[in-house]
C-alpha distance (Angstrom), angle and dihedral (degrees) to the residues before:
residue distance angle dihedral
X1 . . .
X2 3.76 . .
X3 3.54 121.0 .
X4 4.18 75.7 -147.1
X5 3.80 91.2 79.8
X6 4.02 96.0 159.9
X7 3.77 97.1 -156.0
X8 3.66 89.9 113.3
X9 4.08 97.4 47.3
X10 4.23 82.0 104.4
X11 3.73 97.3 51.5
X12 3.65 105.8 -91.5
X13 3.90 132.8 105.7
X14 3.39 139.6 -157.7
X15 4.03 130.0 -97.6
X16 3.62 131.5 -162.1
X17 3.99 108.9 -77.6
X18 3.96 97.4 27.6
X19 4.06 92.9 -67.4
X20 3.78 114.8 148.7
X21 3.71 129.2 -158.0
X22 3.66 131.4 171.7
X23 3.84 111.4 -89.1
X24 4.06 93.0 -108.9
X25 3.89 91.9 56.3
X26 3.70 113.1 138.0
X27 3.94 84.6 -123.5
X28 3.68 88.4 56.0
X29 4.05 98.5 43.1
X30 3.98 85.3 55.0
X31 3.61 98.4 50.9
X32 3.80 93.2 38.8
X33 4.11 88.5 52.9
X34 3.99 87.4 47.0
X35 3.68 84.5 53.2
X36 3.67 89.6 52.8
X37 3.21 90.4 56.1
X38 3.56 106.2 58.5
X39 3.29 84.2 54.0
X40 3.98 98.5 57.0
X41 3.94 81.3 48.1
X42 3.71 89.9 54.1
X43 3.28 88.9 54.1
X44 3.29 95.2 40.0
X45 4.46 86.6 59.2
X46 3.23 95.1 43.1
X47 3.77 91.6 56.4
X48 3.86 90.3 50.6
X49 3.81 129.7 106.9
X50 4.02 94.7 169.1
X51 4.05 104.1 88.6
X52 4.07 83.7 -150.0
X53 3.34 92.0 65.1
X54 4.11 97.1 44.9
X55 3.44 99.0 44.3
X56 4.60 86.5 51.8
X57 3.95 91.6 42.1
X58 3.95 93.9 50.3
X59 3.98 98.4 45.9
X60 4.43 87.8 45.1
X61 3.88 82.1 45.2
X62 3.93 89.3 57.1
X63 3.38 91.3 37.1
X64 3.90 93.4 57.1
X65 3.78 92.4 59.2
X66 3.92 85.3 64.4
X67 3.94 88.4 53.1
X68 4.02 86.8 43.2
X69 3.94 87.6 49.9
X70 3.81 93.4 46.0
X71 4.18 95.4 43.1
X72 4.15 88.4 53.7
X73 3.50 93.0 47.3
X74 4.38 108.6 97.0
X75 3.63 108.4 -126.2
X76 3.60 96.0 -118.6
X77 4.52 85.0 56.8
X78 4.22 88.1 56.8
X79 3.74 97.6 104.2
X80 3.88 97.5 41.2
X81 3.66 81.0 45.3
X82 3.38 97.5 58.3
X83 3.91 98.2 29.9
X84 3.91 78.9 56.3
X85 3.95 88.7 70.6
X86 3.86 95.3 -103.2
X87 3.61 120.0 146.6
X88 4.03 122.2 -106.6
X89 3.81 124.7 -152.1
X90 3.54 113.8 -104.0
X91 3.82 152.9 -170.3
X92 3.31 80.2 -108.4
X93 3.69 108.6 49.8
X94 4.08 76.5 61.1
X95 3.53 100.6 53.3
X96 3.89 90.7 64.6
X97 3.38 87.7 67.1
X98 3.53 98.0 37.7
X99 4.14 85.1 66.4
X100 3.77 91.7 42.5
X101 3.80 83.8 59.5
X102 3.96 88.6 54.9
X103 3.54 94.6 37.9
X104 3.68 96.8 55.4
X105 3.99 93.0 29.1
X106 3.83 79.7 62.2
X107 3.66 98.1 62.9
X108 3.98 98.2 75.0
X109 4.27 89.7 -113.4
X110 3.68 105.8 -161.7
X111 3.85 123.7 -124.1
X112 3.71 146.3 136.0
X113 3.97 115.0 -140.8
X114 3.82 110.9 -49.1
X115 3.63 121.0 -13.3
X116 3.67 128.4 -117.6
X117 3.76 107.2 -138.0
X118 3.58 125.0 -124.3
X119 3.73 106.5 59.4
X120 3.82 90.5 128.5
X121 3.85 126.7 0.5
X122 3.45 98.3 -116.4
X123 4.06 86.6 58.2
X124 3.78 90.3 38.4
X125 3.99 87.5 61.0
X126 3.88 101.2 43.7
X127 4.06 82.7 52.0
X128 3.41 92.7 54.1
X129 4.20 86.0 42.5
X130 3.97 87.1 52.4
X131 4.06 90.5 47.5
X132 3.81 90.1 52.0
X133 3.95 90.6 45.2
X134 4.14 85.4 56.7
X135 3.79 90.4 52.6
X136 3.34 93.1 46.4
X137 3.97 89.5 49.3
X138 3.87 83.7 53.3
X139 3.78 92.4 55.6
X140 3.64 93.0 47.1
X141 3.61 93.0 44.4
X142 4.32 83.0 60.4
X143 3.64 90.8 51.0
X144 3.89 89.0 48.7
X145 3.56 88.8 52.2
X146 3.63 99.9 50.0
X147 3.54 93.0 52.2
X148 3.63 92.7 -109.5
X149 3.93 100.4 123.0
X150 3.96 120.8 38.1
X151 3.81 97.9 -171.4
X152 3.74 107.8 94.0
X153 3.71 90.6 -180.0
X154 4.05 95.2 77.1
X155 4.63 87.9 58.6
X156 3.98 79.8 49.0
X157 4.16 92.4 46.4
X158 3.87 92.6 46.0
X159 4.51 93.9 44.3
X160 3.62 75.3 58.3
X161 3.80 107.1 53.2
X162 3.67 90.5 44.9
X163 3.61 83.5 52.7
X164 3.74 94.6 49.8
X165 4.33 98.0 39.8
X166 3.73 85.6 61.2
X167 3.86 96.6 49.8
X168 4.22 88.3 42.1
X169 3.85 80.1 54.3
X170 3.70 96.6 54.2
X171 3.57 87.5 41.0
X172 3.65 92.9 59.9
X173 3.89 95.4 47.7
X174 3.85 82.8 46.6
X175 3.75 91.0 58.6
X176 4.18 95.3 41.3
X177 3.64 83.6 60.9
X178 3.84 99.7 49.7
């Protein structure tokens, strides 16, 4: 099978279960902007020297395919979604990077009021990462809104990331200056 499918060439794309929505569906915007950012986080690892930060960026970058999965899933598809094996957003998925928080809040990072990005380009990339996760909160935030996605938990999961890219960032310029 071609990667070329051509079912979109008329500006619609395919959901899980055969459901088709135009290509500027808020469904589709969210997902696409989740997409994005697993790829600012790729770039984000592949710019990395510290193993911490690898290691943390690869399991949240697995862990956002989940949240993709669950976003492009219809409401209505949830339980054969789930019943399918698929993995939900959870309290818990959160609480992972509620102690990454602590653990790196622990370290004494250095900075002075907000942070202008770019002081190295490892930083410069998990800025642009966190700025991407904030969009994509916004998009979720619109599918929230219009009733289109029940679980709460995934707004909660994204706050957080954003939360926890800017700290890895200051962590980073912490460690150039060491």
């Amino acid at each position: 099978m071609s990667i070329a499918t051509k079912t979109g060439d008329h500006g619609t794309t395919g959901l899980m279960y055969g459901h088709r929505v135009p290509k500027n569906h808020p469904r589709v915007e969210a997902c696409g902007t989740l997409d994005e950012l697993n790829a600012a986080l790729g770039l984000a690892r592949a710019t990395a020297t510290e193993k911490f930060v690898v290691e943390n960026i690869f399991w949240i970058q697995k862990s956002l395919v989940d949240v993709m999965g669950e976003v492009g899933v219809l409401t209505e598809d949830l339980p054969r979604y789930a019943q399918g094996g698929f993995t939900l957003v959870t309290p818990e998925l959160t609480a992972k990077l509620d102690a990454l928080v602590k653990e790196i809040e622990a370290q004494n990072i250095s900075f002075n009021g907000w942070a202008t990005p770019g002081a190295t380009q490892h930083s410069a990339a998990l800025d642009v990462a966190r700025t991407v996760c904030r969009r994509a909160e916004r998009r979720v935030f619109d599918l929230q809104t219009a009733g289109e996605l029940k679980n709460t938990e995934i707004l909660i999961f994204l706050n957080r990331l954003s939360d926890l890219l800017w700290l890895f960032a200051r962590w980073v310029e912490t460690q150039a200056k060491a």
